[in-house]
C-alpha positions as CSV (number, residue, x, y, z in Angstrom):
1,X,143.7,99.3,-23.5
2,X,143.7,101.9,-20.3
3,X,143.2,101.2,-17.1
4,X,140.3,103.1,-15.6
5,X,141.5,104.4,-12.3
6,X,138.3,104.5,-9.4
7,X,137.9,108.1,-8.6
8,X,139.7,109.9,-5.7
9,X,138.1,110.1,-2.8
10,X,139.4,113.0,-0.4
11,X,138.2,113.6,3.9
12,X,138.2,117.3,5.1
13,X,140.5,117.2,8.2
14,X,140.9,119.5,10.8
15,X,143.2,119.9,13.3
16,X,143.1,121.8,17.5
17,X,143.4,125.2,16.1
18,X,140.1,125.0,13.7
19,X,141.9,125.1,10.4
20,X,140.8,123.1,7.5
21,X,141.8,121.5,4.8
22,X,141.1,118.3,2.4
23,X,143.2,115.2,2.5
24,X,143.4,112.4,-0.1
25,X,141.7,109.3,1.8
26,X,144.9,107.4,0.0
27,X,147.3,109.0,2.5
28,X,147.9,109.2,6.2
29,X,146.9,111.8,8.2
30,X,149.8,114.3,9.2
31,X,150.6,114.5,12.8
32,X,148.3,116.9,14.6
33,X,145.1,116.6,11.6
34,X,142.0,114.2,12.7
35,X,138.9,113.7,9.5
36,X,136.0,116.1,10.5
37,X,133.3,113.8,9.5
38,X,132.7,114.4,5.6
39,X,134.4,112.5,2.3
40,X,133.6,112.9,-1.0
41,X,135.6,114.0,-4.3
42,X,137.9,117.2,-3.8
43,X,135.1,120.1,-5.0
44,X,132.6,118.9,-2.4
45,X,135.2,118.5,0.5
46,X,136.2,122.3,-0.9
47,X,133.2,123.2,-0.7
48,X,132.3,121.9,2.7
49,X,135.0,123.5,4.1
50,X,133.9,126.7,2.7
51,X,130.6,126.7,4.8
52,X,132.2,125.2,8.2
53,X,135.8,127.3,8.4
54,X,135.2,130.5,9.9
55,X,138.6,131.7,9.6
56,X,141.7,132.0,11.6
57,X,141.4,132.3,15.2
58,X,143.8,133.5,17.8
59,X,144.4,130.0,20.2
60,X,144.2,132.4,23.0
61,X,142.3,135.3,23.8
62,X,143.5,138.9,23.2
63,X,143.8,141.5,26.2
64,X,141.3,144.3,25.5
């Protein structure tokens, strides 16, 4: 007989420069990552991330 492994739940992180990414809730979080408030298998936390992120972003601002 197999064992029947429970299914992998994964937490979009986020960390101070507003990137994202998604995390196995089995792990850790690396130094400088915090969750940003949504879990759920890996295609919904990708797909979550897809509507929040808004793309790189300079920490500071750019002289005109």
């Amino acid at each position: 007989m197999s064992e029947t492994r429970p299914p992998q739940e994964y937490t979009v992180v986020a960390n101070d420069a507003g990137q994202y990414s998604v995390w196995s809730t089995r792990r850790a979080l690396p130094g400088g990552w915090r969750e940003a408030g949504f879990r759920g298998d890996r295609d919904s936390c990708l797909d979550h991330v897809e509507n929040v992120w808004e793309g790189p972003r300079p920490s500071t601002p750019r002289p005109a």
